[in-house]
mmCIF file of the C-alpha atoms, coordinates in Angstrom:
data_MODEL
# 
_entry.id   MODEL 
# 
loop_
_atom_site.group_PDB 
_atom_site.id 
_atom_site.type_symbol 
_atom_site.label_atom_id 
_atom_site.label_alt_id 
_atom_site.label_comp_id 
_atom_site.label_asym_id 
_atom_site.label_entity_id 
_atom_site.label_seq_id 
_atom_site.pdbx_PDB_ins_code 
_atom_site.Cartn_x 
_atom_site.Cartn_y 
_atom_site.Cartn_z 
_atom_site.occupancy 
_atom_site.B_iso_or_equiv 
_atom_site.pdbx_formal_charge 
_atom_site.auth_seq_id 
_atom_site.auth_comp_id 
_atom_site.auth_asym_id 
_atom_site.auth_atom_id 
_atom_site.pdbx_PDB_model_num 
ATOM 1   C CA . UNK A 1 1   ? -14.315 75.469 20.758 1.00 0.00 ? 1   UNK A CA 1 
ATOM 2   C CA . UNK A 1 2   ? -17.650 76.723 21.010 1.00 0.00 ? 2   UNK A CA 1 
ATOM 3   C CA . UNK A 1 3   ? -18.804 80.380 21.239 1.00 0.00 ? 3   UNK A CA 1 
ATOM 4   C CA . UNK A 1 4   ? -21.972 82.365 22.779 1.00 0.00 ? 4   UNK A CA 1 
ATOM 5   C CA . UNK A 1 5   ? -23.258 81.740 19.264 1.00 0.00 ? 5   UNK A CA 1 
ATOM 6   C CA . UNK A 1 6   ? -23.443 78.127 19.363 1.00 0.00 ? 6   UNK A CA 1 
ATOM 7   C CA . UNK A 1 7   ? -25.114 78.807 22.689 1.00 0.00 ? 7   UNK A CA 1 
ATOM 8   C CA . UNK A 1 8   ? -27.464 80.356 21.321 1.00 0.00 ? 8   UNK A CA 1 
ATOM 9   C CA . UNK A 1 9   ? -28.357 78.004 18.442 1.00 0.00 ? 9   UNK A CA 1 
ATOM 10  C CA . UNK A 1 10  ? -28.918 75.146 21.427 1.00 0.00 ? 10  UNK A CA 1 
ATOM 11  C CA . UNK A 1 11  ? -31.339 77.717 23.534 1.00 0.00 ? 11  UNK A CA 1 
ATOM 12  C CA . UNK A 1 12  ? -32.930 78.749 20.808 1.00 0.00 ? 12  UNK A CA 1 
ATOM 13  C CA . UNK A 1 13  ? -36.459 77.114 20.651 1.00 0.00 ? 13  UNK A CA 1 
ATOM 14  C CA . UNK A 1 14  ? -36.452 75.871 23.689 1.00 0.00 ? 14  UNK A CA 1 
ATOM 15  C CA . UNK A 1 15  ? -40.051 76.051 25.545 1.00 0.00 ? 15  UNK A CA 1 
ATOM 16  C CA . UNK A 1 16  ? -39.985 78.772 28.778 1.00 0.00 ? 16  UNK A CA 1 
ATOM 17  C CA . UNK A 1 17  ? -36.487 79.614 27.919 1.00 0.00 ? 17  UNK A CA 1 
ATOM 18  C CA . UNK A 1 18  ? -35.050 82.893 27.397 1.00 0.00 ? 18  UNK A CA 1 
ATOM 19  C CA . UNK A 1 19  ? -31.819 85.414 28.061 1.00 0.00 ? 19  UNK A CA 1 
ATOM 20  C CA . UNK A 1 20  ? -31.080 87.758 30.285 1.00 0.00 ? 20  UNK A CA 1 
ATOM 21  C CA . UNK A 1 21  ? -28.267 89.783 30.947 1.00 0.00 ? 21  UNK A CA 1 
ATOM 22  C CA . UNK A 1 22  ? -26.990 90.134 34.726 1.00 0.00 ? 22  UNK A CA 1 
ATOM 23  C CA . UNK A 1 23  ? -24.717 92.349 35.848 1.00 0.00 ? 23  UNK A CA 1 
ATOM 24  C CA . UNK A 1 24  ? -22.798 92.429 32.790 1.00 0.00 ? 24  UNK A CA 1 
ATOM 25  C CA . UNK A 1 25  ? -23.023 88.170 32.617 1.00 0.00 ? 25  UNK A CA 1 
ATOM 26  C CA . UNK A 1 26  ? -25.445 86.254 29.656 1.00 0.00 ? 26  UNK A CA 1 
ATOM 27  C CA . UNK A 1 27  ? -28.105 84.190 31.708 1.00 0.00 ? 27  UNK A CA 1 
ATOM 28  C CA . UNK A 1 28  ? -30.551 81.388 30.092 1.00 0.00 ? 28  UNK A CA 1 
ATOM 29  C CA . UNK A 1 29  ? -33.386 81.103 32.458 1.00 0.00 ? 29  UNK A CA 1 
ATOM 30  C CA . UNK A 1 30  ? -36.272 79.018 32.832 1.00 0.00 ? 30  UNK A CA 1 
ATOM 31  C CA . UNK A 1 31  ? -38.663 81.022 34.664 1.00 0.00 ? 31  UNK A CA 1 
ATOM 32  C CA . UNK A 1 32  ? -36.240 82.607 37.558 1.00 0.00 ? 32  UNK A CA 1 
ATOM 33  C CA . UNK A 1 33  ? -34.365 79.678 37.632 1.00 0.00 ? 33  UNK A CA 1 
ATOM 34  C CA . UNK A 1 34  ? -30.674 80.180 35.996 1.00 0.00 ? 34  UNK A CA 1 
ATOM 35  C CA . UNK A 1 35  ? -29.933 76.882 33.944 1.00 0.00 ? 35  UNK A CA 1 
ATOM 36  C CA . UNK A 1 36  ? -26.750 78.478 32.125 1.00 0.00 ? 36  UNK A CA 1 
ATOM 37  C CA . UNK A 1 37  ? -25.002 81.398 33.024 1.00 0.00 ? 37  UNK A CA 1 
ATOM 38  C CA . UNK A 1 38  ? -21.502 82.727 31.059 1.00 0.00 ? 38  UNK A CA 1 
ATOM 39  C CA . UNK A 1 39  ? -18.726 83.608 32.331 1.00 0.00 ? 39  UNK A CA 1 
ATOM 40  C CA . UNK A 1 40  ? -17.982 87.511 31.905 1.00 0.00 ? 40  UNK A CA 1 
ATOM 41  C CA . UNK A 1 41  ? -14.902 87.121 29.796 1.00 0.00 ? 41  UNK A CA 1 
ATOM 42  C CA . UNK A 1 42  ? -17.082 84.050 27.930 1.00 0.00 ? 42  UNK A CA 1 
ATOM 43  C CA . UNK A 1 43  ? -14.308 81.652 28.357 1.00 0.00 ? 43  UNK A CA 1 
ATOM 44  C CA . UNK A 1 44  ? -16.427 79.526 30.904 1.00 0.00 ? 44  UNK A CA 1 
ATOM 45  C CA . UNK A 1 45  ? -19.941 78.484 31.459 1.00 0.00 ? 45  UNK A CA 1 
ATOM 46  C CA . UNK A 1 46  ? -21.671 78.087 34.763 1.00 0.00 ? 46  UNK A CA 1 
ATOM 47  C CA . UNK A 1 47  ? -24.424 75.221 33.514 1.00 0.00 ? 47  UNK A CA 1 
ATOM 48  C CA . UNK A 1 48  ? -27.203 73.039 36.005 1.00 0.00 ? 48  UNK A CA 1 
ATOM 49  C CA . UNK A 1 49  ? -25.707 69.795 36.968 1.00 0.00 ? 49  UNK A CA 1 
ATOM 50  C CA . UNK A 1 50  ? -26.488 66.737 39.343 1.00 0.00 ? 50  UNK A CA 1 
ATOM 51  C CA . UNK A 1 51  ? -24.762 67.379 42.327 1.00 0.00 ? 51  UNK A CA 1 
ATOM 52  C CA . UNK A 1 52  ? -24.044 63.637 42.866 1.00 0.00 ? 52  UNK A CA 1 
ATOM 53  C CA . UNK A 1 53  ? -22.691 63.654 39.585 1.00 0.00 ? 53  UNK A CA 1 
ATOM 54  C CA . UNK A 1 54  ? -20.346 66.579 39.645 1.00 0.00 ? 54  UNK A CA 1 
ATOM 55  C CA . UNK A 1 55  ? -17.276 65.298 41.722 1.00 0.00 ? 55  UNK A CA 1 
ATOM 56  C CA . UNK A 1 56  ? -16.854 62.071 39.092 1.00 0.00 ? 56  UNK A CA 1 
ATOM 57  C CA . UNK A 1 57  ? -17.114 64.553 36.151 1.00 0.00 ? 57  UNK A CA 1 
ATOM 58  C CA . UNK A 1 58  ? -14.656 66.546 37.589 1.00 0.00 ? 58  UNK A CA 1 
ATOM 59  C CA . UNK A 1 59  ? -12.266 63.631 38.294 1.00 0.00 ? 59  UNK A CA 1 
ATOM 60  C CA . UNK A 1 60  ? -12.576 62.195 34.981 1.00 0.00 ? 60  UNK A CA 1 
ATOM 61  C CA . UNK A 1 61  ? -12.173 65.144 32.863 1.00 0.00 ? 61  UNK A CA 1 
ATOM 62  C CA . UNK A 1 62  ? -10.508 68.370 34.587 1.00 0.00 ? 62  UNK A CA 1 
ATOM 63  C CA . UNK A 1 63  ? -10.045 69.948 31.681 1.00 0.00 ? 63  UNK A CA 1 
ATOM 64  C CA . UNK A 1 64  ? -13.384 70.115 30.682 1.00 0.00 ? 64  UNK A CA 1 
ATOM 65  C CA . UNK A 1 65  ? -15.370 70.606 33.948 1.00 0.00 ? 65  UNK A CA 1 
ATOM 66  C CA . UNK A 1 66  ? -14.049 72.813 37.347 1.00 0.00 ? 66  UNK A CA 1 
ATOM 67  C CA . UNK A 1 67  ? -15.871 73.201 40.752 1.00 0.00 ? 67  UNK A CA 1 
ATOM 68  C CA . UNK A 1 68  ? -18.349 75.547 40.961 1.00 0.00 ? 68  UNK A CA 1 
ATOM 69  C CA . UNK A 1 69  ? -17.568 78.548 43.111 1.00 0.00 ? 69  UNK A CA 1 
ATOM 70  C CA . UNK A 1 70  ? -17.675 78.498 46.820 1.00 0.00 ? 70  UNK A CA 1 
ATOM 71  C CA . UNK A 1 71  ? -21.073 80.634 46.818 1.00 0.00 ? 71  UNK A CA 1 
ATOM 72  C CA . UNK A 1 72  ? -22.397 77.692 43.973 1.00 0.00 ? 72  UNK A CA 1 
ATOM 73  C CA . UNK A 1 73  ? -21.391 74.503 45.490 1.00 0.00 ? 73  UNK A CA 1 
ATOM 74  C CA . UNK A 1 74  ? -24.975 73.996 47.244 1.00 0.00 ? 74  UNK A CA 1 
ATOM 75  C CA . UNK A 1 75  ? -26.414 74.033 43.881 1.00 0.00 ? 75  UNK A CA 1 
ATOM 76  C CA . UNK A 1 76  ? -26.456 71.146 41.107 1.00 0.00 ? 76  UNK A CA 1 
ATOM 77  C CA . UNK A 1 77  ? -23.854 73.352 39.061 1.00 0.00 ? 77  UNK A CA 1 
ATOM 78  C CA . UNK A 1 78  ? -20.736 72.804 37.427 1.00 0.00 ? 78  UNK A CA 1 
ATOM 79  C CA . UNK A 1 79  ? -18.648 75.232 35.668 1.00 0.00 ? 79  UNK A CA 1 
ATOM 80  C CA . UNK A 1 80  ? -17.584 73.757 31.977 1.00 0.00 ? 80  UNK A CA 1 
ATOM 81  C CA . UNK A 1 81  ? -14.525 75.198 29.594 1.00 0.00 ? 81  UNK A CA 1 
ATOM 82  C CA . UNK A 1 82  ? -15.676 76.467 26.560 1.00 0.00 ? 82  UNK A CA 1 
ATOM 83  C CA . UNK A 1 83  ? -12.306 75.507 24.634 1.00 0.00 ? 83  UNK A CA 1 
ATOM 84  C CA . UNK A 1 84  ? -12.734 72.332 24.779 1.00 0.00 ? 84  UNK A CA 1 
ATOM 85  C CA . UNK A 1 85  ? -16.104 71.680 24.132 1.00 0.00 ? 85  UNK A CA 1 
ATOM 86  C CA . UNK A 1 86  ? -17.127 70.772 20.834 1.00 0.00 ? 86  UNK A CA 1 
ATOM 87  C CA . UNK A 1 87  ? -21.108 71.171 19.434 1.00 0.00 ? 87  UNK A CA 1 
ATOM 88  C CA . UNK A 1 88  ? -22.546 67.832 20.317 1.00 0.00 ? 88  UNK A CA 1 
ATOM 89  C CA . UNK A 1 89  ? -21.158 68.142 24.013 1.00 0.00 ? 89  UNK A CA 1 
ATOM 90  C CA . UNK A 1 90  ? -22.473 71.298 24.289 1.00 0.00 ? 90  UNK A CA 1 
ATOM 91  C CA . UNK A 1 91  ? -26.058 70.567 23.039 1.00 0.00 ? 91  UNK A CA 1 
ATOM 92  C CA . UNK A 1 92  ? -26.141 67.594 25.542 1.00 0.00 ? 92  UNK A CA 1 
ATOM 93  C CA . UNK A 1 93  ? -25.118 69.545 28.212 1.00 0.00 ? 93  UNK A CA 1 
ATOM 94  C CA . UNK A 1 94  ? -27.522 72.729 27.631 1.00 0.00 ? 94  UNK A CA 1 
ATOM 95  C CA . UNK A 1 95  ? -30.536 69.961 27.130 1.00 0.00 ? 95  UNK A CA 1 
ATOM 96  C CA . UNK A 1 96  ? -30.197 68.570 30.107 1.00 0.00 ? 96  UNK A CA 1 
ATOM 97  C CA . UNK A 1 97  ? -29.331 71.320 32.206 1.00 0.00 ? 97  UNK A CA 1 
ATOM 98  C CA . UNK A 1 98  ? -32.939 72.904 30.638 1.00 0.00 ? 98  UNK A CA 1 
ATOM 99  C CA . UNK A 1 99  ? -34.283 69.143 30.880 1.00 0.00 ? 99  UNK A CA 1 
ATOM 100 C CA . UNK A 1 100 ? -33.478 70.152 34.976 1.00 0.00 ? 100 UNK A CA 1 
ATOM 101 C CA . UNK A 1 101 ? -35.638 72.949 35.202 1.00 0.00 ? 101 UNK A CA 1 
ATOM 102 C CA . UNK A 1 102 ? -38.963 72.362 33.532 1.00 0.00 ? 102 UNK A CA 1 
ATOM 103 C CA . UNK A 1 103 ? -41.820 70.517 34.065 1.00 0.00 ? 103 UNK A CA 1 
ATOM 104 C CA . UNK A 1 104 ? -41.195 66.542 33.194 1.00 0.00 ? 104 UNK A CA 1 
ATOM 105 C CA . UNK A 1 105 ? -44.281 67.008 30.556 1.00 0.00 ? 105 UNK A CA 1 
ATOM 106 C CA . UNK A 1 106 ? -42.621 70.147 28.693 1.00 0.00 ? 106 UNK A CA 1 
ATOM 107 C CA . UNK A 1 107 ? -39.363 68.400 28.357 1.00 0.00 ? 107 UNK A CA 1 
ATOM 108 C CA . UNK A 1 108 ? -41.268 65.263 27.250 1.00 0.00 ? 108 UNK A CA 1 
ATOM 109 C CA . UNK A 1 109 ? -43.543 66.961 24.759 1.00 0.00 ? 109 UNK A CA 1 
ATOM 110 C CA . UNK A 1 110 ? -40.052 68.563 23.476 1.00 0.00 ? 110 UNK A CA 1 
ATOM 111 C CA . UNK A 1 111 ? -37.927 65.606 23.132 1.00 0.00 ? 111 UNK A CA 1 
ATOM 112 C CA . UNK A 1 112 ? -41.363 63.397 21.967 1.00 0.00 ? 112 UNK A CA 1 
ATOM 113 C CA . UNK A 1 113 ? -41.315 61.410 24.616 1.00 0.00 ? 113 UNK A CA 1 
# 
């Protein structure tokens, strides 16, 4: 399981991206644009997703991934459970849902491409 601390260990570094708190919910932005938001009870993320993506990942593994709420679904967004996520899945999933967000040349310059 992995905890707002681990979280924060992924965000950490990353360029244009900082936290903000929400009406009482932990935000990662990029700019305005939320890329991870947590649940208020920290049990769940809220994380950018490909929408054309979402209803496979959802399929394949429900215990890991739920629908985002009603208010959400026009959004590439996905809501992930933290408790049974381990470190590497979370990294990948924070990365890329940053990777979403910024310019194609900051995310390049940060993963050396």
């Amino acid at each position: 399981m992995v905890d707002l601390e681990d979280i924060r260990a992924v965000t950490e570094g990353l360029p244009r991206s900082y936290e903000v708190v929400v009406r009482d919910r932990i935000k990662f932005r990029v700019g305005q644009i939320v890329y991870l938001a947590l649940s208020r009870d920290e049990k769940t993320m809220g994380i950018g997703f490909p929408k054309e993506e979402r209803a496979a990942a959802i399929a394949a593994y429900p215990e890991k991934f739920l629908p985002p709420s009603k208010a959400d679904e026009r959004y590439k967004w996905i809501e992930v459970n933290l408790a049974v996520l381990d470190e590497e899945e979370l990294r990948e999933l924070v990365l890329e849902a940053w990777r979403m967000c910024v310019p194609k040349k900051v995310a390049a310059e940060y993963f050396g491409e």
